[in-house]
C-alpha positions as CSV (number, residue, x, y, z in Angstrom):
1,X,-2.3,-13.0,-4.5
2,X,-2.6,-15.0,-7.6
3,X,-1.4,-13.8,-10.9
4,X,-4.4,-13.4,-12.6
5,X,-5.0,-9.5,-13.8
6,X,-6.9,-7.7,-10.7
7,X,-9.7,-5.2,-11.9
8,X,-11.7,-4.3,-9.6
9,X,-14.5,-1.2,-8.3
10,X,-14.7,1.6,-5.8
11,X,-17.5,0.2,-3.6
12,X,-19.8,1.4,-0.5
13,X,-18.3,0.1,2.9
14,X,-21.7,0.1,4.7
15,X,-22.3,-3.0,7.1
16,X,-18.7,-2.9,7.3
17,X,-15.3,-3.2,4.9
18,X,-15.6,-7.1,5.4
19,X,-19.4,-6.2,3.3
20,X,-17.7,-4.2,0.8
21,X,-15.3,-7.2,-0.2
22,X,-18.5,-9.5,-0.5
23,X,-19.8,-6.9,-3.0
24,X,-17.0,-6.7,-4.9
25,X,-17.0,-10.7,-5.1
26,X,-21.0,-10.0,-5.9
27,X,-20.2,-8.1,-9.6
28,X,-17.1,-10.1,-10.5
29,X,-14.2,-8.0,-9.3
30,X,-11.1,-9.1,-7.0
31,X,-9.7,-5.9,-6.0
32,X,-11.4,-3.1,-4.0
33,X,-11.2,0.7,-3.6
34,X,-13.2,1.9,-0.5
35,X,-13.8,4.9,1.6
36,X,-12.7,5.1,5.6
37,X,-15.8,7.2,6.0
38,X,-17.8,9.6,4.7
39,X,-16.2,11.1,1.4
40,X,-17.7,14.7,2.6
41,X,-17.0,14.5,6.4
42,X,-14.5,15.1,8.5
43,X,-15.0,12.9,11.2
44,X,-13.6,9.4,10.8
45,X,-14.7,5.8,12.4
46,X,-12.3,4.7,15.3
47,X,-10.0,1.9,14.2
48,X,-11.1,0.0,17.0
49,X,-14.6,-0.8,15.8
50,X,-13.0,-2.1,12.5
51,X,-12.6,-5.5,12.8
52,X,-9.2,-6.2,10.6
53,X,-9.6,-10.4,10.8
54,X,-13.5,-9.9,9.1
55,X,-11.8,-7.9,6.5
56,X,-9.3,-10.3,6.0
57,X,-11.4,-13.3,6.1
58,X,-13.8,-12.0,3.4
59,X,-10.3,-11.3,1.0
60,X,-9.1,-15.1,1.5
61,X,-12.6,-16.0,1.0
62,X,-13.3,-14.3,-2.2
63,X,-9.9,-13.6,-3.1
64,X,-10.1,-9.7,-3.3
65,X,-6.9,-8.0,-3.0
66,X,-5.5,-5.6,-2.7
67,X,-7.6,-3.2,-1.2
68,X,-6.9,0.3,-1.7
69,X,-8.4,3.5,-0.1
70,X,-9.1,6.7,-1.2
71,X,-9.3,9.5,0.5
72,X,-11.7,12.5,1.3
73,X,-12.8,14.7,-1.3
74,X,-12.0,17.7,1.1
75,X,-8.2,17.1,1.5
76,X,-6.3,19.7,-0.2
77,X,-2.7,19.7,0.5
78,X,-2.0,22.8,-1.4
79,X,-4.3,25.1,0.2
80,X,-3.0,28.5,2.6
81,X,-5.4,28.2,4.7
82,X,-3.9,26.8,7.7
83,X,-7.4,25.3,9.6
84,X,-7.2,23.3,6.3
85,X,-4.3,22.3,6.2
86,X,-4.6,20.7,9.7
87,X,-8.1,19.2,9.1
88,X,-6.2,17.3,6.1
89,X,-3.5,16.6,7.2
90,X,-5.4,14.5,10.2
91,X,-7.4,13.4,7.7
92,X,-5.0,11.7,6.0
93,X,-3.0,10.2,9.0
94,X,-6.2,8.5,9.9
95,X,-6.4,7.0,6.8
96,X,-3.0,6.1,6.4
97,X,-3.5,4.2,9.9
98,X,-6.5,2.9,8.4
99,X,-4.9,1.3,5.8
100,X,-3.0,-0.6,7.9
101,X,-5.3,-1.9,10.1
102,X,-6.8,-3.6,7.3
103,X,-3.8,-4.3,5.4
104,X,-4.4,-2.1,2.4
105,X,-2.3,-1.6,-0.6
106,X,-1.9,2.5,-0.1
107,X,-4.8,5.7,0.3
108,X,-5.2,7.4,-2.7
109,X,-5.1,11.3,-2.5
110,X,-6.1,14.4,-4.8
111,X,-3.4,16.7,-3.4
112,X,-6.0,19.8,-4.2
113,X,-5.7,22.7,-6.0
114,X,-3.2,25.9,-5.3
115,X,-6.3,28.3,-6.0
116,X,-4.2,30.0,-8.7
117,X,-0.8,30.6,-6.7
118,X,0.8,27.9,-9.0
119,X,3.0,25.2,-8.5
120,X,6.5,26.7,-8.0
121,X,4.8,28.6,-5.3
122,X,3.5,26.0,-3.4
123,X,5.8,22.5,-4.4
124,X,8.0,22.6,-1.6
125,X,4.8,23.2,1.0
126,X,3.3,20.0,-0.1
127,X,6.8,18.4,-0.2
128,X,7.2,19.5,3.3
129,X,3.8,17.8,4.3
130,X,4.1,14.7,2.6
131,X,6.9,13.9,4.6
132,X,5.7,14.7,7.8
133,X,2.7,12.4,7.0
134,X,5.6,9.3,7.2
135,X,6.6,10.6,10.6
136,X,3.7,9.2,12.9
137,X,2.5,6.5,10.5
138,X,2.3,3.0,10.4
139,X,5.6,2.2,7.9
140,X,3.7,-0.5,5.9
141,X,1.4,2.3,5.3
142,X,1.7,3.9,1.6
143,X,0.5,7.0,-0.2
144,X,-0.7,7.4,-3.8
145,X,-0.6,10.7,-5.7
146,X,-3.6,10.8,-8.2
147,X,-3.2,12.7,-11.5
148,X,-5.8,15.6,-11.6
149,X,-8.1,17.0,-14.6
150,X,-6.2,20.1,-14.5
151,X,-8.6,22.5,-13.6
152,X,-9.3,24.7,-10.9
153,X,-5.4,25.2,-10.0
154,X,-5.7,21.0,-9.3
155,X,-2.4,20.1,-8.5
156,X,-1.3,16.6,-10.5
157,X,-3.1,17.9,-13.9
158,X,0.5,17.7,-15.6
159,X,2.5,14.6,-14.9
160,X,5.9,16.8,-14.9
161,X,4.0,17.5,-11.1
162,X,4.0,14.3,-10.3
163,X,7.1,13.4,-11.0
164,X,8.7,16.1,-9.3
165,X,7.0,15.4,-6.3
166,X,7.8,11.8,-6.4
167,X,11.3,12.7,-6.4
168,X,11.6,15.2,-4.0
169,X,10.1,13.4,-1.4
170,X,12.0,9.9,-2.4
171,X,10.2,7.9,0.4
172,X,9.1,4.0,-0.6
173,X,6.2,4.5,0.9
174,X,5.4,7.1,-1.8
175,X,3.7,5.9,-4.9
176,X,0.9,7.5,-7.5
177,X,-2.1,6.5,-9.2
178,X,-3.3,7.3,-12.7
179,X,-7.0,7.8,-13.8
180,X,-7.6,7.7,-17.2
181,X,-10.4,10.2,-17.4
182,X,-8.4,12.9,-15.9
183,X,-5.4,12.4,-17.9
184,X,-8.2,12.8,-20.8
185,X,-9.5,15.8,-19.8
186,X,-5.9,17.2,-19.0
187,X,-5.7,17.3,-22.6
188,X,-3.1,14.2,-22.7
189,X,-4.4,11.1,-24.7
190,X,-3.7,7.9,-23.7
191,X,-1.2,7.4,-25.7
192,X,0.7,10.3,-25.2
193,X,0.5,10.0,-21.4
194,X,2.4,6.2,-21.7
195,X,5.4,8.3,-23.5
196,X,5.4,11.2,-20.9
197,X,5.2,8.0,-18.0
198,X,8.0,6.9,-19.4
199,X,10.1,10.0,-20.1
200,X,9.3,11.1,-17.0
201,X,10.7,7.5,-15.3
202,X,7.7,7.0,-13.2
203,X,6.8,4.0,-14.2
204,X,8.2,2.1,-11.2
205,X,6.1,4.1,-8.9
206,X,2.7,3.6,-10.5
207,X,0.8,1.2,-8.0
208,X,-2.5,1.9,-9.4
209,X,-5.1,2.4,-12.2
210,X,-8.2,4.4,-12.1
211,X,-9.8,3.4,-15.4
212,X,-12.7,5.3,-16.0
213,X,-14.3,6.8,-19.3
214,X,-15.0,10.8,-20.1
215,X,-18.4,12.4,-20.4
216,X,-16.5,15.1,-21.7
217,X,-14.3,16.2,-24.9
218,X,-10.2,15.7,-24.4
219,X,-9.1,18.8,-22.8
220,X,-12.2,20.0,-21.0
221,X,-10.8,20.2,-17.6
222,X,-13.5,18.4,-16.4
223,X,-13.2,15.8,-13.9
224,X,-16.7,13.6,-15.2
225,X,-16.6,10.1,-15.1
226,X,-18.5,8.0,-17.5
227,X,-19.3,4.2,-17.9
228,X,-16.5,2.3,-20.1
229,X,-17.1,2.6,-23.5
230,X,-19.8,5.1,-23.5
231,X,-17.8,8.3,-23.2
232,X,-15.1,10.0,-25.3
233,X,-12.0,7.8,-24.6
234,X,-11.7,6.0,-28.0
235,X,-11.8,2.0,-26.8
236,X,-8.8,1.7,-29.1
237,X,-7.0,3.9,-27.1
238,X,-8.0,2.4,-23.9
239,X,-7.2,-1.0,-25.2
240,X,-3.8,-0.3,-25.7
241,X,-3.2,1.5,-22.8
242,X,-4.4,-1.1,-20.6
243,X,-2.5,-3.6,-22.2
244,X,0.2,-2.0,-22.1
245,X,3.5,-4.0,-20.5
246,X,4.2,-1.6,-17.7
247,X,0.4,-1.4,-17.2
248,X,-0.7,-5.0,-17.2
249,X,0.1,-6.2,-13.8
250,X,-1.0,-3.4,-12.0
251,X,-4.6,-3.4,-10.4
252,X,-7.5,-1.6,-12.0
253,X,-10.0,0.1,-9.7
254,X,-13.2,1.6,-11.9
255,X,-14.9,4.3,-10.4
256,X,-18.1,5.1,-12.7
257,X,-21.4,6.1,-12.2
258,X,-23.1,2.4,-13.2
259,X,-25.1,1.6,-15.5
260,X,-28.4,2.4,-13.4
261,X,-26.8,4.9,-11.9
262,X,-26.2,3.0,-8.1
263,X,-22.1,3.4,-8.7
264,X,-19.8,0.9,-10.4
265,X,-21.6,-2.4,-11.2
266,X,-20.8,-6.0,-13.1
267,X,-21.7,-4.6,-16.6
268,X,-18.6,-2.1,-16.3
269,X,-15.7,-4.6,-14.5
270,X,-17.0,-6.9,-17.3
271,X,-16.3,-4.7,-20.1
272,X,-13.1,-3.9,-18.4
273,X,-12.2,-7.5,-18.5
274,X,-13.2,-7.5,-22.6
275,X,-10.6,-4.5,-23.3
276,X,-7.9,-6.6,-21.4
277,X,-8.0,-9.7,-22.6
């Protein structure tokens, strides 16, 4: 990997993850977020009809690393329903596996929400099954925790949560990811999130940055993406956050709605590059 900064898009995997690397080239990004499968499904694509040396090949090729994945939108760690649990927790030992078939930089999970039982109640459950994903898992396979809006009982909405789970857990192959827009609507500004990062002393394990804009007010609680520079995140802030020397060399993944719509596009890595420079 070269040390220029690495800003980059969640993109659609369809033809193949090797195609999703050539779209990412196509709108002027070298790093890559993806999906193992359907967002909204259960069922997963064999690893064996991935082909890991495409993948590879397209990254050399159009030098896009790393490539991150996230993972399904109907995880949820922190549920007590115990046919979820299991469906999840497969869910994300595929993808973990997935990962490193192709080499990835980590899967990046929203651990849920607690539906209201609160996080003393449930902390040492997900503990518990964060470690057991390690168990039977590739070891150059790694985790990310993403930060949540803080709504719905999401766990992640305060970065206290994070931390303590980070630490309790105390694997390497443990790591977060923090996305701007739900730190927003958490009700923490920019700003103040960079002092609570570093009183917290989790720096070190932030891997990852989800930089996306708000549709909504600070504080809403809702989790709405909109396209950099047209929401409610002042550029200002954004600016110095990103710039910021613990943030700077870590890679930026964008996941908004696009200009036209169609997902994250050239006009919004582009103004990502403009804030950074």
């Amino acid at each position: 990997m070269s040390d220029i900064r690495r800003i980059g898009a969640h993109l659609s995997t369809v033809g193949g993850v090797d195609k999703a690397v050539e779209r990412a080239h196509e709108i002027g990004a070298n790093t890559l977020q993806v999906f193992s499968g359907s967002p909204r499904m259960w069922f997963r694509t064999p690893l064996e009809r991935i082909d890991a040396k495409q993948v590879k090949a397209a990254q050399e090729k159009y030098d896009v690393t790393p490539i991150f994945t996230h993972a399904l939108y109907l995880v949820n760690l922190a549920s007590d329903n115990p046919d979820l649990i299991k469906k999840s927790m497969n869910a994300l030992k595929h993808d973990l596996n997935f990962d490193a078939h192709i080499g990835g930089a980590g899967v990046i999970v929203h651990l849920g929400s607690h539906q209201g039982r609160g996080f003393e109640v449930v902390k040492k459950e997900l503990v518990s099954r964060l470690k057991e994903l390690s168990l039977d898992t590739p070891k150059d396979s790694h985790l990310l925790i993403e930060n949540a809006a803080a709504h719905n009982g999401k766990v992640g909405g305060r970065l206290e949560e994070v931390a303590w789970l980070l630490k309790a857990v105390n694997s390497p192959r443990l790591g977060w990811c923090f996305d701007t827009c739900h730190s927003f609507a958490a009700g923490h500004p920019l700003k103040k999130a960079l002092s609570e990062i570093g009183r917290l002393g989790i720096f070190d394990k932030l891997w990852c940055i989800h930089v996306n804009d708000s549709r909504d007010p600070l504080n809403s609680g809702r989790d709405r993406h909109e396209n950099i520079g047209d929401g409610q995140i002042p550029k200002a802030d954004l600016k110095h956050f990103l710039n910021d020397k613990h943030i700077a060399k870590l890679p930026i993944i964008t996941e908004v709605p696009g200009i036209n719509g169609s997902g994250p596009d050239a006009e919004n890595v582009q103004r990502i590059k403009d804030i950074v420079q």
